[in-house]
C-alpha positions in Angstrom: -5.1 25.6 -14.9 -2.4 23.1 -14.9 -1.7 21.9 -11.2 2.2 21.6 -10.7 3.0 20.6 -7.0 2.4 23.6 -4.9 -0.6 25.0 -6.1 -1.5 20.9 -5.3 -0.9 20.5 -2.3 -2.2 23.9 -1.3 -5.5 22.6 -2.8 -5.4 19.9 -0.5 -4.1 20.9 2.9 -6.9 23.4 2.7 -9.3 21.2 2.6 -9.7 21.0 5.8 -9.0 23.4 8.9 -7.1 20.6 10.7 -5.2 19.1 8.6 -4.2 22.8 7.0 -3.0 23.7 11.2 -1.0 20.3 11.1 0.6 21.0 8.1 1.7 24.7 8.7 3.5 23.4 12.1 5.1 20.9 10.4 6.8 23.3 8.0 7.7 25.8 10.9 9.3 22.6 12.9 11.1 21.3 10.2 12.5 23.7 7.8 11.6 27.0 10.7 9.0 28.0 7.3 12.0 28.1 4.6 10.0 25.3 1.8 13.1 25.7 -0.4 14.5 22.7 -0.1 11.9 20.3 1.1 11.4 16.6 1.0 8.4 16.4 -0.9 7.6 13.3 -0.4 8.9 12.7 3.5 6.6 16.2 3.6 3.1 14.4 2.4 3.3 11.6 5.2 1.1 14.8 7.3 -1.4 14.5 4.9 -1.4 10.2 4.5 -1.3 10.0 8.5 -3.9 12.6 8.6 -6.3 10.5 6.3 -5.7 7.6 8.3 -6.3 9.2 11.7 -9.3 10.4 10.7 -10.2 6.9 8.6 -9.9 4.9 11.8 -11.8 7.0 14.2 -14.0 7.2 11.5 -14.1 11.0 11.4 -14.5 11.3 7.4 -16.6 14.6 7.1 -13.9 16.5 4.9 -12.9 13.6 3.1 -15.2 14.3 0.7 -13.9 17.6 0.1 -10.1 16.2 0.2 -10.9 13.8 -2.3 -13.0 16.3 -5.0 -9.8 18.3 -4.8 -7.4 15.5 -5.6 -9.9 14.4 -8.4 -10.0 17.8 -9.9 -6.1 18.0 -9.8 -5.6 14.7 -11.2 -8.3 15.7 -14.1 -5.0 18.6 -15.1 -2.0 18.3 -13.6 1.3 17.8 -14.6 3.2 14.4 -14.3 5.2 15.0 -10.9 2.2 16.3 -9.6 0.1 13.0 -11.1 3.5 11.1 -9.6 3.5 12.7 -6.0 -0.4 12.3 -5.5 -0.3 8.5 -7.2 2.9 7.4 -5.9 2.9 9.5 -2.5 -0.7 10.4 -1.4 -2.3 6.6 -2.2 0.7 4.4 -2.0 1.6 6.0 1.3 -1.9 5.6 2.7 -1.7 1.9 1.6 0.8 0.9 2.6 0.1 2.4 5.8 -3.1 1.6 6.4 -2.4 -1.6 8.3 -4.9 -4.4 9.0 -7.6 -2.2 10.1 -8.0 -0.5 7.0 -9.7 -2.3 4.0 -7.8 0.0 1.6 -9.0 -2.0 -1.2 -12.8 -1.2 -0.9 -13.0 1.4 1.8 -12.2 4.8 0.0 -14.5 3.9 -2.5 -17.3 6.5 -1.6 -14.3 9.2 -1.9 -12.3 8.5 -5.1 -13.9 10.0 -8.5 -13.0 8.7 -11.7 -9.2 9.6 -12.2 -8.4 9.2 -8.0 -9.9 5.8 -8.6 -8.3 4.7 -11.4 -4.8 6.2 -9.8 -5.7 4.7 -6.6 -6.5 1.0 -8.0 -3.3 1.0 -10.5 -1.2 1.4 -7.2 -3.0 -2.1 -5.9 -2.6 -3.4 -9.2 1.4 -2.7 -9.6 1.6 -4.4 -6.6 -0.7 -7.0 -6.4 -2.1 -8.0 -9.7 -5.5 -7.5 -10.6 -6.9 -10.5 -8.6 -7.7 -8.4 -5.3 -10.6 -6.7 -7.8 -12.4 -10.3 -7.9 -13.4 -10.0 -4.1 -16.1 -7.6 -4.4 
């Protein structure tokens, strides 16, 4: 299967029975359930802030989970789906991460091979490749 960005996101929102809940009122309070002409990437900010939430109170059980799914999505999707979970998903949690959040080093016990390679080429667009010498 080739993941385009529905079948994506569907993956991961239902990792987890919270996050999943959250989502579903989001779309009934923003678009009353009608998807068809949604903001994609406005959309996704449920799933960063979720991921932080959780990050910061340290309540990480289904990251595991989340994170398998966005590796095996990245392993065959297509590129706006590679774009939105690169460019969206891990930029967005960057960047919003704030001080508190090593975002550098701390998801490293969730991201696989492709979500960490995805994941560090956002830090290195932005950063060089200098940050990878504090280890």
């Amino acid at each position: 299967m080739i993941y385009t960005i529905d079948p994506a996101l569907a993956l991961i929102i239902s990792s987890d029975p919270e996050l999943k809940a959250r989502w579903e009122q989001y779309i009934e309070n923003e678009y009353n359930g009608d998807v068809s002409e949604r903001l994609i990437y406005s959309d996704i900010r449920i799933i960063i802030e979720f991921i932080i939430e959780k990050f910061k109170a340290n309540q990480t059980e289904s990251f595991h989970i989340i994170f398998t799914n966005i590796e095996n999505i990245l392993k065959s999707c297509d590129k706006q789906t590679m774009d939105l979970i690169t460019v969206g998903i891990f930029e967005g949690i960057q960047n919003s991460a704030g001080q508190e959040i090593d975002y550098y080093f701390g998801f490293n016990k969730w991201l696989y091979t492709r979500s960490g390679e995805q994941w560090r080429a956002v830090i290195d667009f932005w950063e060089g490749t200098d940050w990878r010498k504090k280890k």
